[in-house]
C-alpha positions as CSV (number, residue, x, y, z in Angstrom):
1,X,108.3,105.9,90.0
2,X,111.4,107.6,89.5
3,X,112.6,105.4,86.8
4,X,109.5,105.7,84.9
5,X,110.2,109.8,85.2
6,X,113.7,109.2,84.4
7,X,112.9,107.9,80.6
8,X,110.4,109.8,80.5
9,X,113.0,112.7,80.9
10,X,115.6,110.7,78.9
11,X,113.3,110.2,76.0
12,X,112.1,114.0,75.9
13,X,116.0,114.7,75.4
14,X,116.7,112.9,72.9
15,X,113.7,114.1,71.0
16,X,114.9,117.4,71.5
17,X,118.2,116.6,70.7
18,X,117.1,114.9,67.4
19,X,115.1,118.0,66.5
20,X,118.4,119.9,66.7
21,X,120.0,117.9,64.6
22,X,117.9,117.5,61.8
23,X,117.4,121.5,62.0
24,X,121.3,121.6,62.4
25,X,121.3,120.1,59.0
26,X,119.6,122.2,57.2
27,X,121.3,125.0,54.4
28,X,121.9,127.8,56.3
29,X,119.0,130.2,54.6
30,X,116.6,127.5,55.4
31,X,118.0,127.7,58.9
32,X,116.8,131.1,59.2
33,X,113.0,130.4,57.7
34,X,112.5,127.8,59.9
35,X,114.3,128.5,63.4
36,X,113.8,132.1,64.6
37,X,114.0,130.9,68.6
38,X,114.7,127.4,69.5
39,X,114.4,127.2,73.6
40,X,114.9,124.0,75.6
41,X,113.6,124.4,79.0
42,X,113.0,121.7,81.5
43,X,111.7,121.5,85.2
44,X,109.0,120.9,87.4
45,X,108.3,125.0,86.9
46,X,107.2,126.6,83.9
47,X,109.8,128.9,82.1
48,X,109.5,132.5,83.7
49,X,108.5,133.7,80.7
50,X,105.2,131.5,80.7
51,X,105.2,132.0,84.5
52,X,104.8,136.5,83.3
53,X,102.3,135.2,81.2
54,X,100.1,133.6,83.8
55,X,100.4,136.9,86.1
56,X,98.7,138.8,83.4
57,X,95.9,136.2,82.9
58,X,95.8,136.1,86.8
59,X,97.3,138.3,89.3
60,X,99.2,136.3,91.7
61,X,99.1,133.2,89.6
62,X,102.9,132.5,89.3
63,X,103.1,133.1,92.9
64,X,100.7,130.1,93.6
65,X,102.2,128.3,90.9
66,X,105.8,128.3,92.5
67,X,104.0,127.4,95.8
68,X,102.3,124.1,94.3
69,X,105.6,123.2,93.1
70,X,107.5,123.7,96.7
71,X,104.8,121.7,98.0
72,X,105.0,119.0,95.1
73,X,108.8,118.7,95.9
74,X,108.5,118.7,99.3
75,X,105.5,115.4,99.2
76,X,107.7,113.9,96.4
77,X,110.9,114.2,99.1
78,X,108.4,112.7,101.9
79,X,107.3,109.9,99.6
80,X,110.4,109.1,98.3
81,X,111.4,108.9,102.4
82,X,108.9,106.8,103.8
83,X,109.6,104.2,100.7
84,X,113.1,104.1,101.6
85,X,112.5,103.5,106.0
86,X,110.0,100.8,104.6
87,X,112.3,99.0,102.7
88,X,115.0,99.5,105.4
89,X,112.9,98.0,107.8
90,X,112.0,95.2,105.9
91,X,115.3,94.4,105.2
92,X,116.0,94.6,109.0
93,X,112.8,91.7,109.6
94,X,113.8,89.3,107.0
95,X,117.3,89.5,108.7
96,X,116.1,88.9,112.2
97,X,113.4,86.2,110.5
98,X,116.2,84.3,108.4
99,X,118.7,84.8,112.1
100,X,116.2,82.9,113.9
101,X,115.1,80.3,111.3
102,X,118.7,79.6,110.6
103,X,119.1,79.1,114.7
104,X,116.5,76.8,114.7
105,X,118.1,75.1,112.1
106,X,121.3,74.5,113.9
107,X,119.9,73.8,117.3
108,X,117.9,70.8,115.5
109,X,120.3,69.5,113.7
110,X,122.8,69.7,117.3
111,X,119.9,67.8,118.4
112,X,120.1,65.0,115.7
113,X,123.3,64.5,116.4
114,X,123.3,64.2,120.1
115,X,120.4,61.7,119.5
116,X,122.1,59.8,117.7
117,X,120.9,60.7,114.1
118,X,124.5,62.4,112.7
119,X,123.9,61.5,109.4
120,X,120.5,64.0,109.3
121,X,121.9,65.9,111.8
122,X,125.3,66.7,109.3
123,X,123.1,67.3,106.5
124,X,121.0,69.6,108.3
125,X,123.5,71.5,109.8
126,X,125.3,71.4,106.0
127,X,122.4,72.4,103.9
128,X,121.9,75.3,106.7
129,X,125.4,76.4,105.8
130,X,125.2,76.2,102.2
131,X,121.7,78.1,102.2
132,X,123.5,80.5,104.5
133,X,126.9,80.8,101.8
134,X,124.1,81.2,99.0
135,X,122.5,83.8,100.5
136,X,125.5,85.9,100.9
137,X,127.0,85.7,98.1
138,X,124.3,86.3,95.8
139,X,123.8,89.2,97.7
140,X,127.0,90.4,96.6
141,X,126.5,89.1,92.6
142,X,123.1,91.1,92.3
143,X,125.5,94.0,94.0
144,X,128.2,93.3,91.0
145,X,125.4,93.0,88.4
146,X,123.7,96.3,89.3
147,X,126.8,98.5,89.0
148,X,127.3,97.4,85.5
């Protein structure tokens, strides 16, 4: 969710920013014609100045306005929260799932081995490890490949 509002956000700037430009290269007389107020504002509140406009349609209204957006900022915060504890915790049970699979791994393949099996036994207890090498360090390339 926060990506999608973060190109949202990205592509509204460079709109804006291309507006500016092409107005930016305009003769200076047409300058004049066409810009007499050019005002970028961006938020989750309207400008004041729309905000004044409301209290004269309404009394009050900018009041309540301000109020939904404290709330919307505070849910948005509480969302943004629980998604994270979620995916903490689910990180936290895969480890404790992939801790006790991997144990069970090795305690069968000591068991091949003590039963005479050390062939199955070696490549049980050697894919485990591999699996176990992979893991970690593709953990560590999908850490690499997100910072660039």
């Amino acid at each position: 969710m926060n990506d999608m509002l973060a190109r949202t956000s990205s592509e509204s700037n460079e709109k804006v920013d291309e507006i500016i430009d092409e107005v930016e290269k305009l003769p200076e007389e047409e300058k004049q014609l066409i810009t007499r107020h050019l005002e970028v504002y961006q938020g989750d509140l309207p400008h004041p100045d729309i905000l004044h406009g409301y209290n004269q349609l309404y009394p009050k209204a900018a009041e309540e306005i301000i109020k939904n957006g404290i709330a919307e900022s505070e849910h948005r915060r509480m969302m943004d929260n629980k998604f994270l504890s979620s995916q903490v915790h689910a990180h936290y049970f895969g480890q404790i799932l992939a801790f006790i699979f991997g144990l069970v791994l090795v305690i069968g393949s000591i068991y091949l081995i003590r039963t005479d099996h050390p062939w199955a036994g070696g490549i049980l207890t050697g894919t485990t490890l591999l699996g176990a090498l992979g893991i970690f360090t593709n953990q560590n390339n999908n850490k690499n490949e997100e910072k660039k």
